[in-house]
Backbone bond lengths (Angstrom), bond angles and torsions (degrees), N, CA, C in turn:
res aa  C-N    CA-C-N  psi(-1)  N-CA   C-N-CA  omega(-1)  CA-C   N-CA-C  phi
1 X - - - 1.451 - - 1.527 110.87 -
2 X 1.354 122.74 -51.06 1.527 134.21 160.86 1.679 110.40 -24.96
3 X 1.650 91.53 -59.16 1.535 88.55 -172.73 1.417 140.21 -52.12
4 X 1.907 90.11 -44.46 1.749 109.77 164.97 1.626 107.46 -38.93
5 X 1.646 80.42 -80.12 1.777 94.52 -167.54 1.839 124.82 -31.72
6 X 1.535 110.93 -24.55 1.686 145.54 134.72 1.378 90.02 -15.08
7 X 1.481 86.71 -100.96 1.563 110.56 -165.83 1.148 126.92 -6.59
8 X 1.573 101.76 -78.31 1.640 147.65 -147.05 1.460 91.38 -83.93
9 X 1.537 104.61 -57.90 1.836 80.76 -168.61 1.785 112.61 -84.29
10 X 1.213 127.85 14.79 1.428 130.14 -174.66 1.787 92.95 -95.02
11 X 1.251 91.44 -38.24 1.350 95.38 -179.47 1.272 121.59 -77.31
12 X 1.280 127.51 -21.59 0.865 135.33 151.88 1.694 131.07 -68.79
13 X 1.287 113.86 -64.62 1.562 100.59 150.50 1.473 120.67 -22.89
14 X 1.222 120.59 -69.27 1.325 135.45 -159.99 1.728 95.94 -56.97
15 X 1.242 128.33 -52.05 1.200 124.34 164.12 1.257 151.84 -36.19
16 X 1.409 104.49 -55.20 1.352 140.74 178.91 2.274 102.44 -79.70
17 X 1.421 98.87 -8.29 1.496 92.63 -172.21 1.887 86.35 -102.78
18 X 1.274 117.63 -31.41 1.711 117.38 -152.79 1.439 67.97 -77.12
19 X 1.570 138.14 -56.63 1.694 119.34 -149.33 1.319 90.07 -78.81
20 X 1.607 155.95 -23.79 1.029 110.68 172.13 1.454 143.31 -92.77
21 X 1.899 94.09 22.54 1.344 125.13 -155.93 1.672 83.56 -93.95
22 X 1.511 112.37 -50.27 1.385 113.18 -175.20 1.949 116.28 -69.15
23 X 1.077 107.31 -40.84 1.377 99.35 160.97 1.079 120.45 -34.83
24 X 1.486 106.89 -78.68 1.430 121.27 179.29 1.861 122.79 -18.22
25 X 1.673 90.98 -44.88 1.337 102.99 -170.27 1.935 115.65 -77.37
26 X 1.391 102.28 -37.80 1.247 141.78 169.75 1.583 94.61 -41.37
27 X 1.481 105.46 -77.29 1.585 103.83 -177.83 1.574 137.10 -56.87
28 X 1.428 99.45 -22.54 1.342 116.27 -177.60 1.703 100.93 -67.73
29 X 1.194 107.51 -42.54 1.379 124.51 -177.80 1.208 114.35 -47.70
30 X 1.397 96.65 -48.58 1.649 98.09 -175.12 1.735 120.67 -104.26
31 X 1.568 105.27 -0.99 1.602 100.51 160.81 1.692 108.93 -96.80
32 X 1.667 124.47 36.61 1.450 135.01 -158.56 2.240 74.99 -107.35
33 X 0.827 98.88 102.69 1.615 120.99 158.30 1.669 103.35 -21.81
34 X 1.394 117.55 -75.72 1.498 105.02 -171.20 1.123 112.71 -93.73
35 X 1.525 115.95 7.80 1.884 105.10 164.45 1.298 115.74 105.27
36 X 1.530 116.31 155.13 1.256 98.04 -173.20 1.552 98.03 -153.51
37 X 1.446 126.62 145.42 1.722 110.99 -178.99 1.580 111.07 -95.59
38 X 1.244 92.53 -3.09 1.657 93.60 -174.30 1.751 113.38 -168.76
39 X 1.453 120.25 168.50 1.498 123.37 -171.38 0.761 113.52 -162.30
40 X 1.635 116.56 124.66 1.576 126.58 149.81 1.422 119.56 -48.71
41 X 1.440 114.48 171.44 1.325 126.33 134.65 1.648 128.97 -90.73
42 X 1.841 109.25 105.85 0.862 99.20 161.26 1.314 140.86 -70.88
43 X 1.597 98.69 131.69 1.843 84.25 179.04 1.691 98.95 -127.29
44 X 1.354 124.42 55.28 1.179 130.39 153.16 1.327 83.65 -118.16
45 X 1.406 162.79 7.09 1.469 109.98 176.47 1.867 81.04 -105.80
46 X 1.737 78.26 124.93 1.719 91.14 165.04 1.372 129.04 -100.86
47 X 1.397 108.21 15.79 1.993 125.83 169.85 1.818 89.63 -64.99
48 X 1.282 123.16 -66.01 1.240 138.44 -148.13 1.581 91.91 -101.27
49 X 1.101 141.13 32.79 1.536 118.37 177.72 1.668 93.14 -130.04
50 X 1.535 86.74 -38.56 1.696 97.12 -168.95 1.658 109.41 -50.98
51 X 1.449 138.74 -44.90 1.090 146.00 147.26 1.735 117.83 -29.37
52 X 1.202 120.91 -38.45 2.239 115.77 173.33 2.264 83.35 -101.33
53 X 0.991 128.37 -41.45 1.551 91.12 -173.27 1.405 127.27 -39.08
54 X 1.186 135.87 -33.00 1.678 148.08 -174.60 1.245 85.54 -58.90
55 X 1.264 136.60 -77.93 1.524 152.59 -131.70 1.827 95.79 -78.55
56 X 1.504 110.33 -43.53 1.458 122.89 -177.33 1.686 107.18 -40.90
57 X 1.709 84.00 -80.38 1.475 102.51 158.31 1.592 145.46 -15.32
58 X 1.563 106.62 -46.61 1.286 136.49 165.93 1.363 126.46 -75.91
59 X 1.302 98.66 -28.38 1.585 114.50 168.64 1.206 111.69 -91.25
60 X 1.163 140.77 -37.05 1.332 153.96 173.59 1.847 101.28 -58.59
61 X 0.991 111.44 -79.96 1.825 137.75 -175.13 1.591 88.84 -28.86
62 X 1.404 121.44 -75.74 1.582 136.29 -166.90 1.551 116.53 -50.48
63 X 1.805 98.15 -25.62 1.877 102.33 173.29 0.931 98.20 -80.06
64 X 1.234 129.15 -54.54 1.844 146.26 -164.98 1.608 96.39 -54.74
65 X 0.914 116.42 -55.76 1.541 107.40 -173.81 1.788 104.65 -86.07
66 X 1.067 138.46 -21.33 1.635 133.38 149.40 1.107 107.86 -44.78
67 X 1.190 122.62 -96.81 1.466 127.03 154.81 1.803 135.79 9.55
68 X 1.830 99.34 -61.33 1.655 100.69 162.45 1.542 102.44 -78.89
69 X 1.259 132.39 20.00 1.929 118.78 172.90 1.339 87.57 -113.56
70 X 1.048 112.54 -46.24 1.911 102.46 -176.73 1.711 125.63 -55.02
71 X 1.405 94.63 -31.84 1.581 113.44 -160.16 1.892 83.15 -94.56
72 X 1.309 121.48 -9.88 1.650 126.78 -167.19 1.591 106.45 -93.09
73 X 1.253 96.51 -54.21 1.923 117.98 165.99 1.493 109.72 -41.86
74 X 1.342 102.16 -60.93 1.837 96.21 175.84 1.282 112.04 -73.52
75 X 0.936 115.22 -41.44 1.630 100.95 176.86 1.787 125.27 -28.90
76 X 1.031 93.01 -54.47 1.507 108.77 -157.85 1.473 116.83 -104.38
């Protein structure tokens, strides 16, 4: 049960940070003065990234360690 709850919420973090990473990007786009038809994600600007890395991280860390209990369970 530990492990899921791992899982699910890393994965979830991790989710909930990339969509608000893409918003983010989304909006910039469209408060851009002369307009724009379309948008990347920047991931050189590190003013605005440095703020979702923590959260990345956190989402990442919580699978990684689900993940080493799951991959630990079968083991043994």
């Amino acid at each position: 049960m530990k492990t899921a709850l791992l899982l699910v919420s890393g994965a979830l973090i991790f989710g909930v940070t990339f969509a608000g990473w893409y918003w983010l990007n989304a909006f910039g786009c469209g408060m851009n003065t002369t307009g724009c038809s379309g948008f990347s994600l920047n991931w050189e600007d590190w003013e605005a990234l440095q703020l979702f890395v923590p959260t990345f991280v956190l989402g990442l860390a919580l699978m990684i360690a689900g993940g080493w209990r799951l991959l630990a369970r079968y083991r043994s």
